[in-house]
N, C-alpha and C positions, 0 to 999 in steps of 0.2 A: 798164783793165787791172788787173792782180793786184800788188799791193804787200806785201812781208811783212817780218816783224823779228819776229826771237822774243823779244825781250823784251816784246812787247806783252801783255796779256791781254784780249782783247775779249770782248765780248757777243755770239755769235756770233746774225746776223739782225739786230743794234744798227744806227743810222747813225750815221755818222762825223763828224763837225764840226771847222769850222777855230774854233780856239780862240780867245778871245779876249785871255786870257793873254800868250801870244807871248814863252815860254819858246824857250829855247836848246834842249834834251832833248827837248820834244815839243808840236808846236803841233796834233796835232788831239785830239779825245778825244770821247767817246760826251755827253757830257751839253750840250745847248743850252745857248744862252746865254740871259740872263734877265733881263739890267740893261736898262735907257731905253736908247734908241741903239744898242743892240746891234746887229750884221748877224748875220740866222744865214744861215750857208752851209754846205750838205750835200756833204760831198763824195765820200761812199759809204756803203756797205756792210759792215761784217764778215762775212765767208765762214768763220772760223773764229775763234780765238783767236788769233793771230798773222797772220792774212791781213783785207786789205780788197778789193774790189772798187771799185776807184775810179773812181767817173763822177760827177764834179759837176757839181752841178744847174744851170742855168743864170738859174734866179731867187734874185734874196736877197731877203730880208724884214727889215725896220726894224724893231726894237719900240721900240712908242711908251712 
C-alpha cells in the first residue's frame, strides 16, 4: 500500500529500508545499511517525496 507524511523528503524511485538506528522519529530511511551483521530489509519504494509504496521484500540479507 501507499504510506505518506509530509515531513518526509525522499528520493523519489529511492528504496526504502528499515533502519538500523531504531530512532523514536524515524526508523526507515533511503541509505542501506553497511556494518558486519547488519540485516538489510527493503521495505519499498518512494513514489514521491513524501509517499512510499510499501511492499517488503520477503528476503533479508546478512552482511558478512
Amino acid at each position: 500500500g501507499i504510506a505518506r507524511d509530509d515531513t518526509w523528503a525522499w528520493t523519489v524511485g529511492g528504496k526504502i529500508y528499515l533502519s538500523t538506528t531504531g530512532t523514536t522519529g524515524n526508523t526507515i530511511t533511503q541509505t542501506a545499511p553497511i556494518g558486519a551483521a547488519d540485516i538489510v530489509q527493503i521495505l519499498g519504494v518512494a513514489t514521491h517525496a513524501d509517499r512510499i509504496f510499501f511492499k517488503p521484500e520477503l528476503v533479508n540479507v546478512e552482511i558478512a
